[in-house]
C-alpha positions in Angstrom: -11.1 -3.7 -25.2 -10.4 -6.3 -21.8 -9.1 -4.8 -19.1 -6.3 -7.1 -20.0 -6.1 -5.7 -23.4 -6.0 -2.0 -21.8 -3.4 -2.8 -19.5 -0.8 -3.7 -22.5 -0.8 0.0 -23.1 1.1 0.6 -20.7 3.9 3.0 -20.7 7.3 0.9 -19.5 10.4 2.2 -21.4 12.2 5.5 -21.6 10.8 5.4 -25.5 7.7 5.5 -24.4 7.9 8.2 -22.1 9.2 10.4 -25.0 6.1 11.5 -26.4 5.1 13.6 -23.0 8.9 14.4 -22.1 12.1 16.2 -23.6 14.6 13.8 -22.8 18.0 14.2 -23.5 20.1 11.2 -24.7 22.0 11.4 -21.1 18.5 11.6 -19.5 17.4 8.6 -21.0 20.8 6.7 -20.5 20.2 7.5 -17.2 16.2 6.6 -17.1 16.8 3.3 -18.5 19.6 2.1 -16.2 16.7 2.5 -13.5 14.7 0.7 -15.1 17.0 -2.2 -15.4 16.9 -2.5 -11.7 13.3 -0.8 -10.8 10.8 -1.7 -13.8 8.1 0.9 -14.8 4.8 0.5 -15.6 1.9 3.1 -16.0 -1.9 3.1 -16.7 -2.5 5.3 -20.0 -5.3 6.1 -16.8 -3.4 7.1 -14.2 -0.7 8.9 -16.8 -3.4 11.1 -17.8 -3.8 12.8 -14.3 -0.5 14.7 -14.6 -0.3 18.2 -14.8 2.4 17.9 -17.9 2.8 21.8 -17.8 4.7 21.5 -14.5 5.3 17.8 -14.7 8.5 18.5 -12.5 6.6 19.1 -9.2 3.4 17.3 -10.1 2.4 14.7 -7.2 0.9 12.0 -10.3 4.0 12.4 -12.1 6.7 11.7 -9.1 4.6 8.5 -7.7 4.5 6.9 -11.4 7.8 8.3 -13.1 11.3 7.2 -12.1 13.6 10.1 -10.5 17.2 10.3 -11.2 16.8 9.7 -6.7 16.2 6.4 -7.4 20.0 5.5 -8.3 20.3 6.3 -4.5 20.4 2.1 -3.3 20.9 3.1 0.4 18.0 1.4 2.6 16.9 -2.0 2.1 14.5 -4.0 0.6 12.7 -6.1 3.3 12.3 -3.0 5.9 9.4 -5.1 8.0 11.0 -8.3 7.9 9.0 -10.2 5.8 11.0 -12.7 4.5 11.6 -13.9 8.1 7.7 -14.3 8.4 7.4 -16.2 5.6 5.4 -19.7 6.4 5.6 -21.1 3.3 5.3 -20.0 -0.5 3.5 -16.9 -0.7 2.2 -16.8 3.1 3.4 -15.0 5.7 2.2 -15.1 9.1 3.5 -12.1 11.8 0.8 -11.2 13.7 -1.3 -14.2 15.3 -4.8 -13.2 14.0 -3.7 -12.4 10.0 -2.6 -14.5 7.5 -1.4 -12.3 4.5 -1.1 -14.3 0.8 1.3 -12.5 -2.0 -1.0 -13.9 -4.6 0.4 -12.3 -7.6 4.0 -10.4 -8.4 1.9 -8.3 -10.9 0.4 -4.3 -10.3 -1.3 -2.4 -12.9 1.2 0.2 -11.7 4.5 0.0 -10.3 4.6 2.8 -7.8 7.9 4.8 -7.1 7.9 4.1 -3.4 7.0 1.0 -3.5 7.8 -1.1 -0.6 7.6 -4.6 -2.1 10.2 -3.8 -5.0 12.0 -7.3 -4.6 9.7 -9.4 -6.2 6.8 -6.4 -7.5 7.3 -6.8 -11.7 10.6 -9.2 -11.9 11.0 -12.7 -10.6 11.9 -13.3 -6.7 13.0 -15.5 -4.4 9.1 -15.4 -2.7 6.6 -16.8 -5.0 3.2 -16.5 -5.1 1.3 -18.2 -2.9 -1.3 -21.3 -3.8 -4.9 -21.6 -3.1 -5.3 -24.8 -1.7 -2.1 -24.5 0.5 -2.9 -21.1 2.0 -6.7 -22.7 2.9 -5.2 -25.9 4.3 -2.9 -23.6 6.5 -5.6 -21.1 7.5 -7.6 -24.2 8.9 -4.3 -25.8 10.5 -3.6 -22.2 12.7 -7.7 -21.6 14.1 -5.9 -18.2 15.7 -6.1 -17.2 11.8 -9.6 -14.7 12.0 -8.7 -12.5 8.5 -6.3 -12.9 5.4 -5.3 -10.3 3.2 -5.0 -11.3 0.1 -2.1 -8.6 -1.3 0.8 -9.2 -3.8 1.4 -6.9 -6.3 -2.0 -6.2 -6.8 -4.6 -9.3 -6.2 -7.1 -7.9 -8.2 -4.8 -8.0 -10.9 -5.7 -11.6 -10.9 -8.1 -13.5 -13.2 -11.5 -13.7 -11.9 -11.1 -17.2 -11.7 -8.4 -17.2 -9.5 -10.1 -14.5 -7.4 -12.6 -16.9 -7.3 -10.6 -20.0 -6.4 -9.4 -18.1 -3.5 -12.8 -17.1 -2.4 -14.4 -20.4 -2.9 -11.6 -22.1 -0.6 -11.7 -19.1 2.5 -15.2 -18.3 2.9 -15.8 -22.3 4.0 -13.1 -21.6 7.0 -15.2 -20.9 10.3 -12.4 -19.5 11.9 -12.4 -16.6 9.2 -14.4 -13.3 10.2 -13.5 -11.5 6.7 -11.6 -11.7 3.8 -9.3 -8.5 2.8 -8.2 -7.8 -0.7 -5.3 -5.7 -1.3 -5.7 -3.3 -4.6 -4.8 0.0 -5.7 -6.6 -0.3 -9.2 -9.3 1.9 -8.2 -7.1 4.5 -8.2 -4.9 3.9 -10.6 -6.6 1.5 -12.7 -10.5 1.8 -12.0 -11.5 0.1 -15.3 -10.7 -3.3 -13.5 -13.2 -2.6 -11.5 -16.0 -0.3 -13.8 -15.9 -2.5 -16.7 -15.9 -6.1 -15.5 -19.6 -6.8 -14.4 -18.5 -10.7 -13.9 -15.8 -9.6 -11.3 -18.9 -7.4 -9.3 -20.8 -10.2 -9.1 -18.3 -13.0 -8.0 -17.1 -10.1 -5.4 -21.1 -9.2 -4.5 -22.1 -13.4 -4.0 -19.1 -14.2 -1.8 -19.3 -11.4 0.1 -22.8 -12.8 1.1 -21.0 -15.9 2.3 -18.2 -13.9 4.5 -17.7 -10.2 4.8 -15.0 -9.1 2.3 -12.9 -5.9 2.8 -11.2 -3.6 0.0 -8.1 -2.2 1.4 -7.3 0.7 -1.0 -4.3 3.0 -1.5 -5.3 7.0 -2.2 -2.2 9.4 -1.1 -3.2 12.9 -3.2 -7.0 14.4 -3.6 -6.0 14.3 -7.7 -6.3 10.5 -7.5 -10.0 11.2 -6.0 -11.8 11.2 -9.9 -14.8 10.6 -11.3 -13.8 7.5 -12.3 -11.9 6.4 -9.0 -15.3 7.5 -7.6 -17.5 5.1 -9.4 -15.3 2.1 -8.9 -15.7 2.7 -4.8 -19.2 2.8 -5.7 -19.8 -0.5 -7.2 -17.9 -2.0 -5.4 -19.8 -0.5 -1.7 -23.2 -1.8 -3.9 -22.0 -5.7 -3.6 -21.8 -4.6 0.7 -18.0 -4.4 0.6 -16.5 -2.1 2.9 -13.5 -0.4 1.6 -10.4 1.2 3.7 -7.9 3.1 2.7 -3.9 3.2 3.7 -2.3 6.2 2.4 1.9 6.7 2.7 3.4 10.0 3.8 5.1 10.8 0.5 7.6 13.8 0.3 6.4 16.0 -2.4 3.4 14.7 -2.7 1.1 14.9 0.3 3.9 16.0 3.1 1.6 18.8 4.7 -1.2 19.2 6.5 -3.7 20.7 4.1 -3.3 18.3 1.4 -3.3 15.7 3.2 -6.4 16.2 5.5 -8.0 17.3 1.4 -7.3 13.8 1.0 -8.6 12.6 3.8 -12.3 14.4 3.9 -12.9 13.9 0.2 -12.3 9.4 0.7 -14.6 9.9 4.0 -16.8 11.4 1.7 -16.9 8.8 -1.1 -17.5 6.5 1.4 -13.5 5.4 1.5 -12.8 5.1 5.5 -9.0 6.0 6.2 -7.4 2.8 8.2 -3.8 4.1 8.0 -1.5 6.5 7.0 2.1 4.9 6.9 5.6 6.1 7.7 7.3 5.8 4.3 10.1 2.6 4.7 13.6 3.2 3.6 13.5 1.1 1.0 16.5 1.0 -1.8 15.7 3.7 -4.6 12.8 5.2 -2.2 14.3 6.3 1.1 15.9 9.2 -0.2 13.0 10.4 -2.3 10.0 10.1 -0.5 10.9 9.8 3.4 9.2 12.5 5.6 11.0 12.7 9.2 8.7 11.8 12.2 8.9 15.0 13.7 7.3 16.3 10.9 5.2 13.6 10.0 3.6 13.9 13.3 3.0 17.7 12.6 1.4 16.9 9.7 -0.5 14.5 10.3 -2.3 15.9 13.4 -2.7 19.1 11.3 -4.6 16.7 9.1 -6.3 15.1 11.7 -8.0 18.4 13.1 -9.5 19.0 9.8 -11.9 15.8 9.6 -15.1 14.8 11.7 -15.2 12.0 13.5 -14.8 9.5 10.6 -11.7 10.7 9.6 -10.4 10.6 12.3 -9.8 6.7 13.1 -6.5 6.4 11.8 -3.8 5.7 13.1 -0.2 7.6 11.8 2.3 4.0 12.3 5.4 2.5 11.0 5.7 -1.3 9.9 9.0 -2.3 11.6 10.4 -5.8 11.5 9.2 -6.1 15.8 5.1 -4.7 14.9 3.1 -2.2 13.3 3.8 0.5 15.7 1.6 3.9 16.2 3.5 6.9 16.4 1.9 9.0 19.6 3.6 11.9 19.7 6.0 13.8 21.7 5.8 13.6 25.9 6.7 16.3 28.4 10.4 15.3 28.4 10.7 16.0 24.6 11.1 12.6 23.8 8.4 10.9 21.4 6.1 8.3 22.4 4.9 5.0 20.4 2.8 2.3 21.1 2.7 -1.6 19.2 -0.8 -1.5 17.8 0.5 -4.9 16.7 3.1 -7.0 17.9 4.8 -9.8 16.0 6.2 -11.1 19.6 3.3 -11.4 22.9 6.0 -9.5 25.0 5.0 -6.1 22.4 1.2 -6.4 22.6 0.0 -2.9 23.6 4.0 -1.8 24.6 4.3 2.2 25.0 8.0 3.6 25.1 9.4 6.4 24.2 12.5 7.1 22.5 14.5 10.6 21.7 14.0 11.5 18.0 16.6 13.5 16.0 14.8 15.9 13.9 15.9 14.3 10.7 14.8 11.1 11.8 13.0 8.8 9.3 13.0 5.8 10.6 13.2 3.2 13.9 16.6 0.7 14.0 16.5 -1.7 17.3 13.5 -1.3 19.9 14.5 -1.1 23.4 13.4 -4.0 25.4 11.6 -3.1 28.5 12.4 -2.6 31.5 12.8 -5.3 33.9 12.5 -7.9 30.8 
């Protein structure tokens, strides 16, 4: 069986769920008017990772399985403004340095708290990007040094799309490295463990220009033997892989399972890059947001559990202004952040420092500073 073949087992209707759940015929009423708005799809893979005996409070189960929360449409659904930052189809370009391509719509999983869930699985507005366009950009704007390629998931593309893109951005000069987006090897490793021919095309480019896996682990139960020997092959072909994990409630929202997390990806070689603010995004913010007061708790309670590895994170929030790095709280009581990235040069390296409420999720309007 492909890998394409595998993914058509996937679990996406309230029928399908039956077989693993008592559902009631109000409980699936209710489950498939989500779905009508927020589409479902699970790996047979990453289904098998629940703990079905207490389904109810298993991490697995709330990141793949819709929750009645998710009928909750307060939030938004472009929290960082990317629509706005949107170049031309498919490319977006905030930040100077970074182009970042939504090359496909399509995930091998549709995560709960996803942040993309206006176009992830159903059409949108923002297409997906082409090859030849993104390259002819790149070369037009020489401040371009990296591209992400992200979508949905861009190695849920064909190899010879993956290839196509490759082909076109490792003849730009003015690229350092070439990131890829994907979350299959954790919830979808067989993309990776049984497709030689994607290995190799991955292992002969990246001899050309350095390419970067950017990965998505948020609970040690995604950390399997199988996860495990999909980082592997793909660190044999040279690629470096990074991981952003999101501060989930009820599923990694204190300090020992997340820094669990944390040492064993240091410890399959899996460097942590980020660990994100969870974005109130319709059908997610009332689910999974952790408030920054605690967040910050947790996360340096984490932090103090790794060696020096795991420790170059950085806890931030991707607001419409930056990707902004929550410090922590000054002697005043207020809490401090900094831009580790700015969309606009007046933000580059900006510290302020704003009072929090303790229920806090989230930043609206920045203060301008002082004197500006």
């Amino acid at each position: 069986m492909t890998w394409r073949e595998e993914l058509q087992q996937n679990l996406t209707t309230a029928k399908d769920l039956e077989g693993y759940l008592k559902l009631s015929n109000e409980d699936r009423d209710k489950l498939e008017a989500i779905l009508k708005i927020f589409p479902m799809r699970v790996t047979r893979y990453y289904l098998s990772l629940i703990n079905w005996e207490n389904y109810e409070n298993d991490p697995i189960f709330k990141m793949a399985v819709p929750s009645i929360r998710e009928t909750d449409l307060s939030g938004d659904l472009d929290t960082s403004g990317e629509h706005s930052n949107t170049k031309m189809r498919g490319l977006q370009h905030k930040y100077h340095a970074t182009a970042l391509v939504l090359t496909t719509q399509e995930c091998a999983m549709y995560c709960r708290y996803c942040f993309r869930r206006r176009l992830v699985g159903k059409e949108a507005q923002e297409e997906t990007a082409d090859p030849a366009s993104v390259a002819a950009y790149i070369i037009s704007h020489p401040e371009i040094n990296n591209v992400l390629l992200s979508g949905g998931d861009s190695f849920l593309m064909d190899n010879h799309a993956i290839e196509d893109y490759l082909d076109r951005l490792t003849k730009i000069d003015s690229l350092d490295l070439i990131r890829f987006g994907t979350r299959t090897p954790v919830t979808f490793p067989m993309r990776i463990t049984s497709d030689p021919a994607l290995l190799k095309l991955l292992g002969r480019y990246n001899k050309e220009k350095q390419i970067v896996v950017v990965t998505h682990f948020n609970h040690p139960h995604e950390i399997t033997p199988q996860s495990t020997e999909a980082v592997r092959l793909l660190r044999e072909q040279g690629i470096i892989i990074r991981n952003q994990t999101v501060l989930l409630r009820g599923v990694n929202d204190d300090g020992k399972t997340l820094g669990k997390l944390l040492r064993k990806l240091t410890g399959i070689g899996v460097l942590p890059y980020y660990v994100f603010q969870c974005r109130p995004v319709k059908g997610v913010k009332s689910q999974f947001q952790v408030p920054f007061k605690r967040g910050y708790q947790i996360v340096e309670e984490a932090k103090a559990q790794q060696n020096g590895q795991g420790k170059a994170f950085r806890y931030v929030l991707s607001h419409p202004t930056g990707k902004i790095e929550l410090i922590g709280p000054a002697a005043d009581g207020n809490f401090l952040f900094k831009y580790h990235q700015a969309k606009y040069d007046k933000d580059q390296g900006r510290i302020f420092e704003l009072s929090l409420d303790d229920d806090q999720c989230w930043l609206g309007e920045i203060p301008e500073e002082k004197g500006t």
